[in-house]
PyMOL Python script that loads the backbone (N, CA, C, O; Angstrom):
from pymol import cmd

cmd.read_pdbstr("""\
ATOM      1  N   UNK A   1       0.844  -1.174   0.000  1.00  0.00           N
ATOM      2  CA  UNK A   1       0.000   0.000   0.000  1.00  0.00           C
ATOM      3  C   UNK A   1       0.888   1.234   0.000  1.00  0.00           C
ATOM      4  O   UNK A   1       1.970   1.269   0.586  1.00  0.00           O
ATOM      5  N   UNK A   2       0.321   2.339  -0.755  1.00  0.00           N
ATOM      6  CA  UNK A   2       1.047   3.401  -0.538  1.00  0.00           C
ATOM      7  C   UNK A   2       0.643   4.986  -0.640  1.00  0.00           C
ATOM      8  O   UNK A   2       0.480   5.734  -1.605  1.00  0.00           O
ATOM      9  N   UNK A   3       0.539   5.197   0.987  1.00  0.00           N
ATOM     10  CA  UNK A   3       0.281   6.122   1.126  1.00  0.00           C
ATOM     11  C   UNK A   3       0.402   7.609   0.222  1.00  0.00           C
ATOM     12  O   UNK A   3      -0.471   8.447  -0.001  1.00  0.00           O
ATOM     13  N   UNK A   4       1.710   7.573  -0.155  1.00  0.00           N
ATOM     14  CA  UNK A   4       1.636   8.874  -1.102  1.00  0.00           C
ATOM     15  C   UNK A   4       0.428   8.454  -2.400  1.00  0.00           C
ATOM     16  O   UNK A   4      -0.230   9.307  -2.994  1.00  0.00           O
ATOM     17  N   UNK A   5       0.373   7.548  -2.553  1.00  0.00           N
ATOM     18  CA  UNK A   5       0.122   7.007  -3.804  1.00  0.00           C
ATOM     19  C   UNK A   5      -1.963   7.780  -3.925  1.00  0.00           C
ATOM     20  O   UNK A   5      -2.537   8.469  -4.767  1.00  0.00           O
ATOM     21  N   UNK A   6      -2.352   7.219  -2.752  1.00  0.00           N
ATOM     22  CA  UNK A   6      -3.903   7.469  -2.302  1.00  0.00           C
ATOM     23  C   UNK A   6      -4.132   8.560  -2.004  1.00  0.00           C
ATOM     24  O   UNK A   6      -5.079   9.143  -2.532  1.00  0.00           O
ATOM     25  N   UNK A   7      -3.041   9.400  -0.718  1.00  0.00           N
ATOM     26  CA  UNK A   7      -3.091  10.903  -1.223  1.00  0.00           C
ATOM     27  C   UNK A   7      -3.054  11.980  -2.304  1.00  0.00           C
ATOM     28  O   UNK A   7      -3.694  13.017  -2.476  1.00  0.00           O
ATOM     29  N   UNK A   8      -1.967  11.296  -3.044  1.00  0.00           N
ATOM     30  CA  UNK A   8      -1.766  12.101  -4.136  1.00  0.00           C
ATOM     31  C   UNK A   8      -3.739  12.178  -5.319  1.00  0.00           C
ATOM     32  O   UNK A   8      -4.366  13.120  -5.804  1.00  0.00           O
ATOM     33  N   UNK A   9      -3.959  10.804  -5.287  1.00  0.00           N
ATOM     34  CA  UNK A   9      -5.248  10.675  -5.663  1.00  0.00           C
ATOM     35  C   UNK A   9      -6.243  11.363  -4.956  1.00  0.00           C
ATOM     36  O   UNK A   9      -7.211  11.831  -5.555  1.00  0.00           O
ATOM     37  N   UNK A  10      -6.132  11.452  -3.975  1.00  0.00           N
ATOM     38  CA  UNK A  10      -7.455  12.341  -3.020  1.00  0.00           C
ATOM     39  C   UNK A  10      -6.881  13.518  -3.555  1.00  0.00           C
ATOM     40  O   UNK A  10      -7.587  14.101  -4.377  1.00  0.00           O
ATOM     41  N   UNK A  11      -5.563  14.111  -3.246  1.00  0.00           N
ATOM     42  CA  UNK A  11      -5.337  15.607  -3.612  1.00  0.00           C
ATOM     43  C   UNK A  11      -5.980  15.679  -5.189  1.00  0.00           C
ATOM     44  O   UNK A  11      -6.915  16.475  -5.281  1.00  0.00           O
ATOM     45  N   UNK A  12      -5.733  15.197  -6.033  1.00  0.00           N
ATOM     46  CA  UNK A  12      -5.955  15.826  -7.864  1.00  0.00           C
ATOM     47  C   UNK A  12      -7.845  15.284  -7.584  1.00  0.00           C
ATOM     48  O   UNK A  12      -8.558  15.635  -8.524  1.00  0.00           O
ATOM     49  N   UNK A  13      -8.459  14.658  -6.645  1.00  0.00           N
ATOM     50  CA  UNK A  13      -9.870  14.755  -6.914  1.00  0.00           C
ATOM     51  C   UNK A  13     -10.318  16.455  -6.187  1.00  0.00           C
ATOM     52  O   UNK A  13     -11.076  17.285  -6.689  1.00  0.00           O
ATOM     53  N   UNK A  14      -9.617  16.546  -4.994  1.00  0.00           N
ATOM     54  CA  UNK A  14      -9.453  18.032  -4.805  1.00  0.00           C
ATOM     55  C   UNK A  14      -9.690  18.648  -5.350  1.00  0.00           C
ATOM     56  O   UNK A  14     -10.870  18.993  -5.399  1.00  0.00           O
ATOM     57  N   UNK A  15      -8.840  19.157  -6.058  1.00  0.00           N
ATOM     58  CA  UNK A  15      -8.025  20.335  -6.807  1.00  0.00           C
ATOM     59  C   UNK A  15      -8.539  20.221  -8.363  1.00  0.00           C
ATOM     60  O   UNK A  15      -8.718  21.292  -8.942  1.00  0.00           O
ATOM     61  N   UNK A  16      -8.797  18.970  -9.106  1.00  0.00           N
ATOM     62  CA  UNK A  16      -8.497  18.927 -10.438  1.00  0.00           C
ATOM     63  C   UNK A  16     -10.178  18.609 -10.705  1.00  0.00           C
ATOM     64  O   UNK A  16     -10.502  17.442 -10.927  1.00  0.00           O
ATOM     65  N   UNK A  17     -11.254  19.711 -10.675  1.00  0.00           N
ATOM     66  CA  UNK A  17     -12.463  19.326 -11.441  1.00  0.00           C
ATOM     67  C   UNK A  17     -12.732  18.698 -12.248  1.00  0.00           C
ATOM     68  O   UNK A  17     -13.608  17.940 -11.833  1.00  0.00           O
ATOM     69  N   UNK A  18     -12.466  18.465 -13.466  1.00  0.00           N
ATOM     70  CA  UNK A  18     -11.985  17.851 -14.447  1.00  0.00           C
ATOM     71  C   UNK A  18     -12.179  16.321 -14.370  1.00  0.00           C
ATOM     72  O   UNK A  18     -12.957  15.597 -14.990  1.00  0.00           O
ATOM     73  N   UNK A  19     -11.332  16.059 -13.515  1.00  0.00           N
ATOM     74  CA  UNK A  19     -10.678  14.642 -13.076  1.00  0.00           C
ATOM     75  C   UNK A  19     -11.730  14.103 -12.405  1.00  0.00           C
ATOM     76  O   UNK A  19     -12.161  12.952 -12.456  1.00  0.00           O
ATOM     77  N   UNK A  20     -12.189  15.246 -11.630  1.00  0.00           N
ATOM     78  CA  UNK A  20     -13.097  14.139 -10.481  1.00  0.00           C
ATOM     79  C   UNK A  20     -14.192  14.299 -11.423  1.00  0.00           C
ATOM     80  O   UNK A  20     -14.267  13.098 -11.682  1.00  0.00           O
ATOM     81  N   UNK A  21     -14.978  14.745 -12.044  1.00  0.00           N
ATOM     82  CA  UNK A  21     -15.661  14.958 -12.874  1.00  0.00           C
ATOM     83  C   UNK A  21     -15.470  13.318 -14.035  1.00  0.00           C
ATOM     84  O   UNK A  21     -16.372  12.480 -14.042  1.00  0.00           O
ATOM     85  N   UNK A  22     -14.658  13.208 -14.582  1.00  0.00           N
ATOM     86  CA  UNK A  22     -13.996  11.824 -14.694  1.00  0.00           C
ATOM     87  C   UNK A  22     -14.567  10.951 -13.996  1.00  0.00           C
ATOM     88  O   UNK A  22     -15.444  10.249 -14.499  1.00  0.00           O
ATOM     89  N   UNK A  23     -14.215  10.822 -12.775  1.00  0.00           N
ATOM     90  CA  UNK A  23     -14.160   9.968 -11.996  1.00  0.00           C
ATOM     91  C   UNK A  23     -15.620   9.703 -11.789  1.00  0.00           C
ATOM     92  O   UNK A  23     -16.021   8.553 -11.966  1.00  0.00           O
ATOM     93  N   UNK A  24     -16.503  10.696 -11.413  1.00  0.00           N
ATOM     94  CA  UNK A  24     -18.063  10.488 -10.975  1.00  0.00           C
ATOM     95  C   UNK A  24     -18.432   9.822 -12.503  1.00  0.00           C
ATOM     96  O   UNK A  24     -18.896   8.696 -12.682  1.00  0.00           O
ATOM     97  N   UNK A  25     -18.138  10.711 -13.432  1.00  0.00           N
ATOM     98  CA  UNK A  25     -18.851   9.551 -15.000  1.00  0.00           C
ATOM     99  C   UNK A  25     -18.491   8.327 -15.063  1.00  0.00           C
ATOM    100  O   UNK A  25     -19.322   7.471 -15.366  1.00  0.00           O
ATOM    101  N   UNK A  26     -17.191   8.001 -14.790  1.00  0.00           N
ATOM    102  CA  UNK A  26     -16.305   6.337 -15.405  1.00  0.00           C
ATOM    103  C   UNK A  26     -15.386   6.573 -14.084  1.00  0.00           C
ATOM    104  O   UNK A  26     -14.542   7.468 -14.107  1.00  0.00           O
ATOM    105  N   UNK A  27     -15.556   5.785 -12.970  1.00  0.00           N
ATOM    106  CA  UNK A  27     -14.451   5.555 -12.109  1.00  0.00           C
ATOM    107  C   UNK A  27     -13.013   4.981 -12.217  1.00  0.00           C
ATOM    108  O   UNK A  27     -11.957   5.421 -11.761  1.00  0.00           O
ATOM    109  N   UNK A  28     -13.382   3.426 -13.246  1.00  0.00           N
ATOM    110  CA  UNK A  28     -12.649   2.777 -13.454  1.00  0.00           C
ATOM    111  C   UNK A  28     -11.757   3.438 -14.333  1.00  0.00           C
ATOM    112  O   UNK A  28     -10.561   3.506 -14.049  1.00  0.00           O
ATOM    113  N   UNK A  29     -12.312   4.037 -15.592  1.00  0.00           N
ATOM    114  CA  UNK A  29     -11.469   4.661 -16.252  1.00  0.00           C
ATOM    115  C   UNK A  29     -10.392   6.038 -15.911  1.00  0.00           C
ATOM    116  O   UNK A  29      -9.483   6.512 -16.592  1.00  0.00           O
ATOM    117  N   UNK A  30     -10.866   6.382 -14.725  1.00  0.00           N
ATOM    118  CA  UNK A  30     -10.455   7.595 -14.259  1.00  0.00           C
ATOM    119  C   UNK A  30      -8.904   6.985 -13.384  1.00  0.00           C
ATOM    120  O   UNK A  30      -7.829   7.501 -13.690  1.00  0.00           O
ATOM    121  N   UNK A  31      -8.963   5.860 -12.300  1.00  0.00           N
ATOM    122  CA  UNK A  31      -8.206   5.320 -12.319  1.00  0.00           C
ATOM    123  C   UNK A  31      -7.409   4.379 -12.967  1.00  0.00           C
ATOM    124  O   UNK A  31      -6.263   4.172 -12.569  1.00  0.00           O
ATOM    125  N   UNK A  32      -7.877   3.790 -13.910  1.00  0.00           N
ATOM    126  CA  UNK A  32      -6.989   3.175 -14.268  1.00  0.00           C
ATOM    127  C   UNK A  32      -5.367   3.493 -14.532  1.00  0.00           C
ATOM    128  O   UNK A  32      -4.477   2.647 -14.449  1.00  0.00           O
ATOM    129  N   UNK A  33      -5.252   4.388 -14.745  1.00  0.00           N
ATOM    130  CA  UNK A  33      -3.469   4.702 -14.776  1.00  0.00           C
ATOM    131  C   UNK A  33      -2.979   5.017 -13.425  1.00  0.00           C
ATOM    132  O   UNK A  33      -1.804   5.336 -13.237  1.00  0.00           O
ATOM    133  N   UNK A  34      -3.901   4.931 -12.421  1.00  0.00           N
ATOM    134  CA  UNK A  34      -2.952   5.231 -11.036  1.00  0.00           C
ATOM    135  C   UNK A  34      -2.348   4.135 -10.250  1.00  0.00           C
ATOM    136  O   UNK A  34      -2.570   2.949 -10.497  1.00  0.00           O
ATOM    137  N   UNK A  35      -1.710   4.482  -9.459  1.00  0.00           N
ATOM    138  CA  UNK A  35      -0.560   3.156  -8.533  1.00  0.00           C
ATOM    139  C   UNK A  35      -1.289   2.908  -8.027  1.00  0.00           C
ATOM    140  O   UNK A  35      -1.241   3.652  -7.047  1.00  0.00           O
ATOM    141  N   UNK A  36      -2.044   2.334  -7.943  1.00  0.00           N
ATOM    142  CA  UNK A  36      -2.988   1.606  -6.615  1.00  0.00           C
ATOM    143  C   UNK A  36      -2.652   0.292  -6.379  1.00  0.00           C
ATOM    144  O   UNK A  36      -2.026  -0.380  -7.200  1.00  0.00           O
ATOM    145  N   UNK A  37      -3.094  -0.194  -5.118  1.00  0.00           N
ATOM    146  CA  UNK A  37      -3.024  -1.464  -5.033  1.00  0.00           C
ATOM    147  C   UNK A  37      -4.341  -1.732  -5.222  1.00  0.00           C
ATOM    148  O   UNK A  37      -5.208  -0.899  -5.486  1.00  0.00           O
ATOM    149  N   UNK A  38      -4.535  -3.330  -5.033  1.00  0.00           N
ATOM    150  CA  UNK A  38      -6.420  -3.622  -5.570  1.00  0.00           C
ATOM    151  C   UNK A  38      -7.123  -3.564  -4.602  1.00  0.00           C
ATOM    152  O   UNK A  38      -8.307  -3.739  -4.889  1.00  0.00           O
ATOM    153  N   UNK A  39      -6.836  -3.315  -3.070  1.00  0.00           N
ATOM    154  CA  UNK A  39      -7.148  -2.571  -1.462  1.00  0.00           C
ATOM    155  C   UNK A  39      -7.585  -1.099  -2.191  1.00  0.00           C
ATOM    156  O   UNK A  39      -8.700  -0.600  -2.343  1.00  0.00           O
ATOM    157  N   UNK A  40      -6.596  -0.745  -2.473  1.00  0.00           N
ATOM    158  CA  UNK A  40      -6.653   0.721  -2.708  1.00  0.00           C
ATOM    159  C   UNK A  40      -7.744   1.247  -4.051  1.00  0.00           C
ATOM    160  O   UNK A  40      -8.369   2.296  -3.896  1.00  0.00           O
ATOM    161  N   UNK A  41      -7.833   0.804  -4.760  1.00  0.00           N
ATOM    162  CA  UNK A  41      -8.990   0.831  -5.842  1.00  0.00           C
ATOM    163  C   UNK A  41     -10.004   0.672  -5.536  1.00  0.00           C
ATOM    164  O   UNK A  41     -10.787   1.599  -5.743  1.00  0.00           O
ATOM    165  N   UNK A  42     -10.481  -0.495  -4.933  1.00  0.00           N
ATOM    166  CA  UNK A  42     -11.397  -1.015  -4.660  1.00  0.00           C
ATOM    167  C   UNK A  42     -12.039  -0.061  -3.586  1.00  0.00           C
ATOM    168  O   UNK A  42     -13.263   0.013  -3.477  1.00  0.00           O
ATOM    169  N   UNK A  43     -11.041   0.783  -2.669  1.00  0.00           N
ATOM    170  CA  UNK A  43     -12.195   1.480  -1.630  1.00  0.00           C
ATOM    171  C   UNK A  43     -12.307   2.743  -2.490  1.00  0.00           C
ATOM    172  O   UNK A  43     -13.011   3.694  -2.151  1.00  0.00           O
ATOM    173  N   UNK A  44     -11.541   2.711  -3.685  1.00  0.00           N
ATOM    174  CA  UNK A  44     -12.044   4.331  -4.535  1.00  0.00           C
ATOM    175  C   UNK A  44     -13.749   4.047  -5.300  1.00  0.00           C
ATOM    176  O   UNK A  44     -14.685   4.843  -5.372  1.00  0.00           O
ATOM    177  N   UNK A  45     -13.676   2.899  -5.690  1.00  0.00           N
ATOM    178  CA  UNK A  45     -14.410   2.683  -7.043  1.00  0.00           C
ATOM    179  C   UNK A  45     -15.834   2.006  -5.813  1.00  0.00           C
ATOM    180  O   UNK A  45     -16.771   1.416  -6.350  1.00  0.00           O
ATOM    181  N   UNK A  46     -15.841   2.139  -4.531  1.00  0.00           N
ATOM    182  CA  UNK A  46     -16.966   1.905  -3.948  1.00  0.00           C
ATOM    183  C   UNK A  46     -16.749   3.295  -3.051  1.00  0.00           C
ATOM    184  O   UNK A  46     -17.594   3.330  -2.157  1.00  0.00           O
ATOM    185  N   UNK A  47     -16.064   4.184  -3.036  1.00  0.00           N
ATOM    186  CA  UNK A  47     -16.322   5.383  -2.112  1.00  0.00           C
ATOM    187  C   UNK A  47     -16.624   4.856  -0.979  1.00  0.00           C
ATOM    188  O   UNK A  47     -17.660   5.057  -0.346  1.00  0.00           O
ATOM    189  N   UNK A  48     -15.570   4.037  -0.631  1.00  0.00           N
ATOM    190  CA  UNK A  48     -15.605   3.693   0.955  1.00  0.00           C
ATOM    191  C   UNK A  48     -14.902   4.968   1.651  1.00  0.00           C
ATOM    192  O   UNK A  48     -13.776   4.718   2.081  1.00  0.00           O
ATOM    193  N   UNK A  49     -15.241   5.951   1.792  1.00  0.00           N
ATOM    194  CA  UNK A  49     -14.561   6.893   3.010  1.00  0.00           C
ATOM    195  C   UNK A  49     -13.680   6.416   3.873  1.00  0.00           C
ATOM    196  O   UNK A  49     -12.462   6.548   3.751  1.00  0.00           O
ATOM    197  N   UNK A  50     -14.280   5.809   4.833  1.00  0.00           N
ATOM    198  CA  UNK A  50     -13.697   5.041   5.834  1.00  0.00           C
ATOM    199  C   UNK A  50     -12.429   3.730   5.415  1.00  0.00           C
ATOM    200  O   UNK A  50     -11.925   3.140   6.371  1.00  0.00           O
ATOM    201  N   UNK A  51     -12.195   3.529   4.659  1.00  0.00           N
ATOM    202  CA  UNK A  51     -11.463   1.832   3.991  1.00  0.00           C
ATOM    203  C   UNK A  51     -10.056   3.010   3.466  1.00  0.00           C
ATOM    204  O   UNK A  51      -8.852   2.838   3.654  1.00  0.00           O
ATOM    205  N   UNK A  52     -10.830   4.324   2.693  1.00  0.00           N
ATOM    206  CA  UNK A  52      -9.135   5.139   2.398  1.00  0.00           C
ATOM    207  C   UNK A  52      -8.738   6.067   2.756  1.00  0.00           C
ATOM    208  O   UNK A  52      -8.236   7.050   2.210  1.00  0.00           O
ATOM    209  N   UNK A  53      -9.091   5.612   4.378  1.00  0.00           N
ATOM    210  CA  UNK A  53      -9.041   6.536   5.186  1.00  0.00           C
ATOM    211  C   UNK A  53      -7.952   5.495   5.834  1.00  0.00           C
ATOM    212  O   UNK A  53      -6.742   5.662   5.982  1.00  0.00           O
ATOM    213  N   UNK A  54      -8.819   4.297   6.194  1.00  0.00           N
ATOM    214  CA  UNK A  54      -7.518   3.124   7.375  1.00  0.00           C
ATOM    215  C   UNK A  54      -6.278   2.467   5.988  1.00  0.00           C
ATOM    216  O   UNK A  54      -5.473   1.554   6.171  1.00  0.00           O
ATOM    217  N   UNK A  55      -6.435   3.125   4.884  1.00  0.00           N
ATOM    218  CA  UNK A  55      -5.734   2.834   3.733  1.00  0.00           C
ATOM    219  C   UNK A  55      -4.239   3.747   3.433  1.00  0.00           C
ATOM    220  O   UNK A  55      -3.257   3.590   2.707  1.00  0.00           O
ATOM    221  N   UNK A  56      -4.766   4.924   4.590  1.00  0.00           N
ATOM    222  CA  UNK A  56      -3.568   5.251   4.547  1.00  0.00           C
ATOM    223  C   UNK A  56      -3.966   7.310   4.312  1.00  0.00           C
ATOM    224  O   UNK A  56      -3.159   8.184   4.631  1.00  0.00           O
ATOM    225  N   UNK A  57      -5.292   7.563   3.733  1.00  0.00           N
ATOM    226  CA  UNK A  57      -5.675   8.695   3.199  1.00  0.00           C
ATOM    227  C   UNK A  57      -6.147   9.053   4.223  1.00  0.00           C
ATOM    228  O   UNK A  57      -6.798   8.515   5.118  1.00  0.00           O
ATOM    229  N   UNK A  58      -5.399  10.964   3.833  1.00  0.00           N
ATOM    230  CA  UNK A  58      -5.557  11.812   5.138  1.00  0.00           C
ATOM    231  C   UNK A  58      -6.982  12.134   5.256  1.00  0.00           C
ATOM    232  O   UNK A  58      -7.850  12.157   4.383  1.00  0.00           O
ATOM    233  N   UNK A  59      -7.050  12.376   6.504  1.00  0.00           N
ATOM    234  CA  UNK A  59      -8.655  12.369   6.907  1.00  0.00           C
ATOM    235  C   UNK A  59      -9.168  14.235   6.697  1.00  0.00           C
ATOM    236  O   UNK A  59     -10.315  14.635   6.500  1.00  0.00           O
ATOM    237  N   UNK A  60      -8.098  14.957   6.803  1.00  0.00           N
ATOM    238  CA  UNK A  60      -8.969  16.365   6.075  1.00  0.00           C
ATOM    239  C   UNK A  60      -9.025  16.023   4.354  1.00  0.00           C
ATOM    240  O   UNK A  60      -9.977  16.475   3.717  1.00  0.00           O
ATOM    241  N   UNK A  61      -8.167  15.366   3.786  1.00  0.00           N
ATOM    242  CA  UNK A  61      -8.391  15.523   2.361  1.00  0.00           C
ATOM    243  C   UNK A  61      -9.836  14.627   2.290  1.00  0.00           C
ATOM    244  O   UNK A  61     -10.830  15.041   1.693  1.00  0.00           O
ATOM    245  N   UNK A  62      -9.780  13.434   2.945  1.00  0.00           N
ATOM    246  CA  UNK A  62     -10.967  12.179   2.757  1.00  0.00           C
ATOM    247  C   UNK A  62     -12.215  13.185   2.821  1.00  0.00           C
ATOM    248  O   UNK A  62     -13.136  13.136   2.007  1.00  0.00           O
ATOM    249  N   UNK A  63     -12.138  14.159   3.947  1.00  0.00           N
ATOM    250  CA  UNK A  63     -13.662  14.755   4.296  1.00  0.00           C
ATOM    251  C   UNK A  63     -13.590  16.449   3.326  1.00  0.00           C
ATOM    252  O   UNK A  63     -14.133  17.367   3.941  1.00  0.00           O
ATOM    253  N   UNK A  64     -13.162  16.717   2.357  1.00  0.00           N
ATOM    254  CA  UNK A  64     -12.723  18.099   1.588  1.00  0.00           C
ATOM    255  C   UNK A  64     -13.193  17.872   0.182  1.00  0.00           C
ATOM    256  O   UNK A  64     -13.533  18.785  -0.570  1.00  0.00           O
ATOM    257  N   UNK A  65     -13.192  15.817  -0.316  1.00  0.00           N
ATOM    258  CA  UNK A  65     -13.756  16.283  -1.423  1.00  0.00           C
ATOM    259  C   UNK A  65     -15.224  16.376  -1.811  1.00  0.00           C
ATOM    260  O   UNK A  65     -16.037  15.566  -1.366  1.00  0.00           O
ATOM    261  N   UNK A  66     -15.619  17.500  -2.758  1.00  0.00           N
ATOM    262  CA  UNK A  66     -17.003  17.519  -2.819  1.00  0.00           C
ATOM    263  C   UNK A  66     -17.546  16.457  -3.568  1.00  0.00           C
ATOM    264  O   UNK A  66     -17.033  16.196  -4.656  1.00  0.00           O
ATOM    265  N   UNK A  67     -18.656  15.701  -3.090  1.00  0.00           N
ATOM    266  CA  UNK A  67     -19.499  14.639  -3.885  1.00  0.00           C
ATOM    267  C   UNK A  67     -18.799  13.155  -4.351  1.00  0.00           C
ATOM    268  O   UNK A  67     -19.045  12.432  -5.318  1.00  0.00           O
ATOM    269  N   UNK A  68     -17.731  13.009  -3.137  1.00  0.00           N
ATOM    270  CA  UNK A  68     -16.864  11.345  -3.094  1.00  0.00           C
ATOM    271  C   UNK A  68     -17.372  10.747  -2.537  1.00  0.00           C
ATOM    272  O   UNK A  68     -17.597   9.641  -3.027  1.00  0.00           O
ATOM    273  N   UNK A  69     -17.971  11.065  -0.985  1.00  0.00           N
ATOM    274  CA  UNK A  69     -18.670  10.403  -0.301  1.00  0.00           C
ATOM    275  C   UNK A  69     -19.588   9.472  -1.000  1.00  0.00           C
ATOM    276  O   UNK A  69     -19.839   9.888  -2.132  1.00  0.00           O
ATOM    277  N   UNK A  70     -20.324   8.070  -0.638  1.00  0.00           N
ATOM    278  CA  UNK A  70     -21.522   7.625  -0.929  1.00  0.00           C
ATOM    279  C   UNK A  70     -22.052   7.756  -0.121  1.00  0.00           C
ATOM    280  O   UNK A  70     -21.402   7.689   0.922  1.00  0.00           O
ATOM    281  N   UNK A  71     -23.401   7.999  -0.004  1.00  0.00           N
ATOM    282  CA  UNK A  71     -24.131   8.418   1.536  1.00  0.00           C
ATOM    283  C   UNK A  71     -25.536   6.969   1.587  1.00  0.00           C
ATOM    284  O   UNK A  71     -26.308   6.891   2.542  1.00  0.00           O
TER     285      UNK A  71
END
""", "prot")
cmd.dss("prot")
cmd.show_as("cartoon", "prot")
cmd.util.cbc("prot")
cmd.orient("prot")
């Protein structure tokens, strides 16, 4: 697992509209080019909050992005 790896992904859903915009249309496709492990994908592509959070992802970025959550 790697921490920079899941941050760096929480930061560009942040910051990069675009991307996360991506991501809400085609998840899979949005990651597919990132380092993930299949832990680490798997809590993106179900918006487990909590899973990439004990995954290693910081908990102000986890709770900052708009509309990642699943509720």
């Amino acid at each position: 697992m790697s921490r920079y790896a899941v941050n760096s992904l929480l930061y560009r859903l942040k910051k990069d509209r675009e991307f996360r915009a991506r991501f809400s249309t085609d998840p899979r496709a949005a990651l597919a080019d990132a380092d993930l492990t299949e832990a680490e994908r798997a809590a993106f592509l179900a918006r487990d909050m909590r899973r990439i959070n004990e995954l290693g992802g910081y908990l102000h970025l986890v709770l900052s992005i708009p509309g990642l959550a699943v509720h």
